[in-house]
N, C-alpha and C positions, 0 to 999 in steps of 0.2 A: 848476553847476545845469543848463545845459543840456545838458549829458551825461547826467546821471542822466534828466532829460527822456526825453533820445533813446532808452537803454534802457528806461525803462518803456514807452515808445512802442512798440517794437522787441517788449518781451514782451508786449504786450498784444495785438499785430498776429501772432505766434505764437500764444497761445492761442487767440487766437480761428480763425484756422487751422487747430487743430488740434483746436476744436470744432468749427467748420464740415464740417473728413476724418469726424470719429468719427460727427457726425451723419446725413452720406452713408453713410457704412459702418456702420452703426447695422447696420439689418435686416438685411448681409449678416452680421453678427456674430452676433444673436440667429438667422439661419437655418441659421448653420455648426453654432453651438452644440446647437441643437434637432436638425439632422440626427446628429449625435454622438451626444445619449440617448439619437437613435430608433437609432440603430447600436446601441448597446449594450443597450439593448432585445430589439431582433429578435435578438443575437445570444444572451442570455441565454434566450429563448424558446426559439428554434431546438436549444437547449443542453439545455433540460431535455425537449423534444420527445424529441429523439434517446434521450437516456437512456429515455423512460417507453417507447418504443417498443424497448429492447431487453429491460427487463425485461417487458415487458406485451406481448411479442410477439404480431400476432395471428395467425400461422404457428400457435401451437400454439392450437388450435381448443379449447376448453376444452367440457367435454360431464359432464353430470350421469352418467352410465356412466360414468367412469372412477373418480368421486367412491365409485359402488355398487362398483365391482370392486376397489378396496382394500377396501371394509370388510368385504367375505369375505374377503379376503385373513386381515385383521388377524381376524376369528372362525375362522378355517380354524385360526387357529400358537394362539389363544386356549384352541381345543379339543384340540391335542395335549398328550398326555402330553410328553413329551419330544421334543429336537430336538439333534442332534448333526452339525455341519458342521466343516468345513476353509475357512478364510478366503484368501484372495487381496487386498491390498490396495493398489494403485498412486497416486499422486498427483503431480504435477507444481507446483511453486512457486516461483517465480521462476525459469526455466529449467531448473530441478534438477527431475529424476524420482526419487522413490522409493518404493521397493519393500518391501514385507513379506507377512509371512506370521501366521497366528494360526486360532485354533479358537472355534468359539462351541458352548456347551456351557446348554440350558434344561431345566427338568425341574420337574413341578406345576404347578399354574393360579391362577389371580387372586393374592391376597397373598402364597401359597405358593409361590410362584412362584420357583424360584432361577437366580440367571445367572451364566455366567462368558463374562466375552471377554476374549480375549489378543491382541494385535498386537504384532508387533514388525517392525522394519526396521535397516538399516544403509545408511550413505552417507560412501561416505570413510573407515572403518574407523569410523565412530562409531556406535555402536548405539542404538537407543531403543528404550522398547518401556511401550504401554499395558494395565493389568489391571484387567478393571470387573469386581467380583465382588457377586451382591446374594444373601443369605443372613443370615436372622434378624435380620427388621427392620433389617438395614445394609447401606450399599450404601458400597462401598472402593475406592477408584479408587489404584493407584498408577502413577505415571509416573516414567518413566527417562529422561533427555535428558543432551545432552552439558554441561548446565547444574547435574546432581546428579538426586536423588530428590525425589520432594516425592507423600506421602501423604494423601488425604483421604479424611473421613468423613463421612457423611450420614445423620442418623437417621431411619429412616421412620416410627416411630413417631410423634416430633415433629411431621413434614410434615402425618401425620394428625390431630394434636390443631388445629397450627395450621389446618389446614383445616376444622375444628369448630369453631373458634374462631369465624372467620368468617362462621359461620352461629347464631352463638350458642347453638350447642349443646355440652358440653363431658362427655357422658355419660361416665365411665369405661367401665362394661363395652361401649359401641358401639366403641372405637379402635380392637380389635384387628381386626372384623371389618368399620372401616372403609372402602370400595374408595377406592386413591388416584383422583385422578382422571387422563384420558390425557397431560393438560398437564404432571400434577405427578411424573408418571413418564417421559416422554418421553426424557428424559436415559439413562433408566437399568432400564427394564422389558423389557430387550430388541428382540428383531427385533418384536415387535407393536407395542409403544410406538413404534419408528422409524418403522414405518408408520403410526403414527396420527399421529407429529411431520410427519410430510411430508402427510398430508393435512390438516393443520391448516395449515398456512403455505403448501404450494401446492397450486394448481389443474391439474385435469388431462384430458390430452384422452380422450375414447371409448378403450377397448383394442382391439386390432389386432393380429390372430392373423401370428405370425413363425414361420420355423425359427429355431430355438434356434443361438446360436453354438458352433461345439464345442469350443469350449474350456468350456463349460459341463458337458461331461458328458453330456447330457441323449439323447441317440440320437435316435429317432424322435419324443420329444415337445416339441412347436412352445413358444411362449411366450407369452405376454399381454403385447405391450409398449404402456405408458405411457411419454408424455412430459409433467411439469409444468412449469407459472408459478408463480411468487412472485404471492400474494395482496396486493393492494395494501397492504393494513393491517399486515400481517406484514412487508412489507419496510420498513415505514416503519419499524417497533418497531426493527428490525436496522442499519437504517444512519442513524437520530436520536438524542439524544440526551435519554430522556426521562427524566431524574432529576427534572425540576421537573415534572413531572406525578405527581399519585398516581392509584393506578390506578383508583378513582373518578370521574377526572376525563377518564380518556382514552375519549375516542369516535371514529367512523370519519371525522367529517368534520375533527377536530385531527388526525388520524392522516394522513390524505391531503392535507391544505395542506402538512406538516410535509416531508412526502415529496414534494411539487412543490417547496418551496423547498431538498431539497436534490439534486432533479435537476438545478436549475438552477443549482446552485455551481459542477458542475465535472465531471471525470472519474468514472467508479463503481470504485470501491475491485476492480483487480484478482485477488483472492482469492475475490470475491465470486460464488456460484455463480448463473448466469443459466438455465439452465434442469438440470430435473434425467430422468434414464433409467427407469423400473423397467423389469424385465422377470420375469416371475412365471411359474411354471409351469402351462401350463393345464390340466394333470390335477387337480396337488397346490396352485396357489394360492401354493404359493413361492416366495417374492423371492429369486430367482439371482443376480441383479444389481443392484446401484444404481451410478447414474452421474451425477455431477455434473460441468456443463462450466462453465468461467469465459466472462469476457467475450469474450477472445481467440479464443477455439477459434470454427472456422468453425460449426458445429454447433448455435451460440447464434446464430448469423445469422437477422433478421430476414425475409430474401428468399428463403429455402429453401423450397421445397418442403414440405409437411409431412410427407408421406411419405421424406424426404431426409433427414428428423432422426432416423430409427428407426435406426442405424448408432453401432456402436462408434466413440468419440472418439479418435484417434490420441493427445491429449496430454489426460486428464481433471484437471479440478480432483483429481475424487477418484473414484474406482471402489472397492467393495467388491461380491466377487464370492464365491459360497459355493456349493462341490461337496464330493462325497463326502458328505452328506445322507443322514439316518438317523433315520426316526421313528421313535417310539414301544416306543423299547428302553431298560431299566432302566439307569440311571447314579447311578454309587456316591456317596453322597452325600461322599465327602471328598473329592472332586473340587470341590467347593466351598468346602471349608474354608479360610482362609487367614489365617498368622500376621504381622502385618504386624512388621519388623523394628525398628520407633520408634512412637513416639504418634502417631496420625493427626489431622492439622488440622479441627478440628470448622467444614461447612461448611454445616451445615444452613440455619441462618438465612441466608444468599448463596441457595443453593438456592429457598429459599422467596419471597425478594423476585423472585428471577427468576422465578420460576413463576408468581406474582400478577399479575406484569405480561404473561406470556406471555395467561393467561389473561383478562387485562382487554382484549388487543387483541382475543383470539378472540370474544368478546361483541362490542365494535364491529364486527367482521365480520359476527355472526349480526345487528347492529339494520339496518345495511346491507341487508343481503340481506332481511330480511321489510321494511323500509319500502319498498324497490323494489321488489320482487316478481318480477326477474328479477336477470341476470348481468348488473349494470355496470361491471364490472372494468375494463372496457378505455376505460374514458372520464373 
């Protein structure tokens, strides 16, 4: 008995020792612990800091003239008859460069509009190569990779009705001479659509008269070079995940939380173009070049100069570069024509979800912009 005595005595005289420690060390515990969240904290901050400030650079000076000088651009190619060029295309990914070559080939105006692009490349003896071809209300994308074939189809007809849909108008005889809208063709309407896709998603500085690079072509006439931002709202579309939003529901201020909470996860997806190049001709208005650089490339550097950014990228995400340009000369129409080898994957509906949502960010952009009444992009 007095054993058992002695150790309850004994544990009782440790516990209580080792609540009298815990109690002295109490606050140093709750101030370890509190300095930790605020560690993690600052560093989660500091994280998404970094990020907003590489894509929301404010090196590249964003000015309402650059916003005017595409949209001549995009009336400039709207109002030619045709347009026939020779492609250059390079791209760098994941340390691999590759290289192609292709032709872009436009001819008629608004719905009449027909297109063909051709790219192809090789790397390592594998060849790929993309064909977007838009003629008679269809637009036929096929692709070749070291993966197989895989064909799609898009009807534009459709795209139009469901865009009348949505307005609860559903006239028959309006479809045929319905205008897509710039969002719902951007994919696919050509080099005017690319440009109205890049000034939808980003922002751009003032144009700034260059000599033309010569590998352009271009002799004695100088260029119009732009350099763009990703629009806050459009990047967020790009790298969130908004299937549980319908596009009724998305506005600019869910758009922009969504896209602080995922500056602040972590690294920005490598692929991901952080600023992009035009450079257009300043006689003719034509985009000679487009250049997108990733995150990596010194060029995307927040610290640059802005004058410093107007230079060819040693390693581009992506360049697409177009000489040997040729307006406004007749192209035979079966140059168009194309018999696709197997049934084409009907992709319209994908097409159209994506496009609703393209166009539901671009709305929160425009509510944005008229309730501030200036550019708060960078805040």
């Amino acid at each position: 008995m007095k054993l058992i005595l002695r150790h309850l005595t004994t544990l009782i005289i440790v516990l209580g020792a080792a609540a009298a420690v815990y109690m002295v060390a109490k606050p140093t515990i709750q101030r370890s612990r509190a300095e930790s969240a605020q560690a993690k904290e600052q560093e989660v901050d500091q994280r998404q800091q970094a990020n907003l400030r590489r894509v929301l650079a404010a090196n590249v000076k964003v000015d309402p003239n650059g916003d005017q000088q595409l949209l001549s651009a995009i009336a400039r190619l709207e109002q030619r008859y045709s347009v026939e060029a020779r492609l250059l295309h390079e791209a760098h990914v994941q340390g691999l460069r590759i290289d192609g070559r292709g032709e872009y080939l436009q001819r008629d105006r608004g719905n009449q509009r027909k297109v063909r692009w051709k790219l192809e490349s090789q790397h390592d003896g594998v060849r790929a190569s993309l064909l977007q071809i838009v003629y008679d209300n269809d637009l036929l994308i096929d692709r070749q990779t070291a993966g197989g074939q895989r064909i799609e189809k898009v009807d534009l007809w459709r795209l139009r009705r469901r865009g009348r849909q949505a307005f609860g108008d559903e006239s028959p005889g309006d479809l045929g001479s319905m205008p897509i809208s710039p969002q719902l063709t951007a994919s696919f309407g050509g080099l005017p659509m690319l440009l109205e896709s890049l000034r939808t998603h980003f922002e751009f500085t003032a144009p700034g008269a260059f000599r033309a690079p010569e590998s352009l072509g271009l002799g004695s006439q100088p260029v119009l070079g732009l350099i763009g931002r990703w629009r806050a709202e459009s990047l967020a579309g790009v790298l969130t995940d908004l299937s549980d939003v319908s596009a009724e529901d998305i506005s600019s201020e869910m758009l922009r939380d969504r896209l602080r909470e995922r500056m602040a996860k972590g690294p920005l997806p490598s692929r991901l173009p952080i600023n992009v190049m035009v450079l257009l001709g300043k006689n003719d208005l034509f985009p000679y070049l487009i250049e997108f650089r990733s995150i990596d490339d010194p060029l995307a550097g927040d610290q640059l100069e802005p004058l410093e950014l107007f230079q060819l990228s040693r390693q581009p995400l992506a360049r697409l570069q177009l000489h040997d340009v040729v307006f406004d000369q007749e192209i035979a129409t079966f140059k168009f024509l194309y018999e696709p080898p197997e049934e084409p994957h009907d992709v319209t509906d994908h097409y159209a979800e994506r496009i609703e949502q393209r166009e539901a960010v671009q709305v929160a952009q425009q509510q944005r912009r008229m309730a501030s009444g200036t550019d708060d992009s960078r805040h």
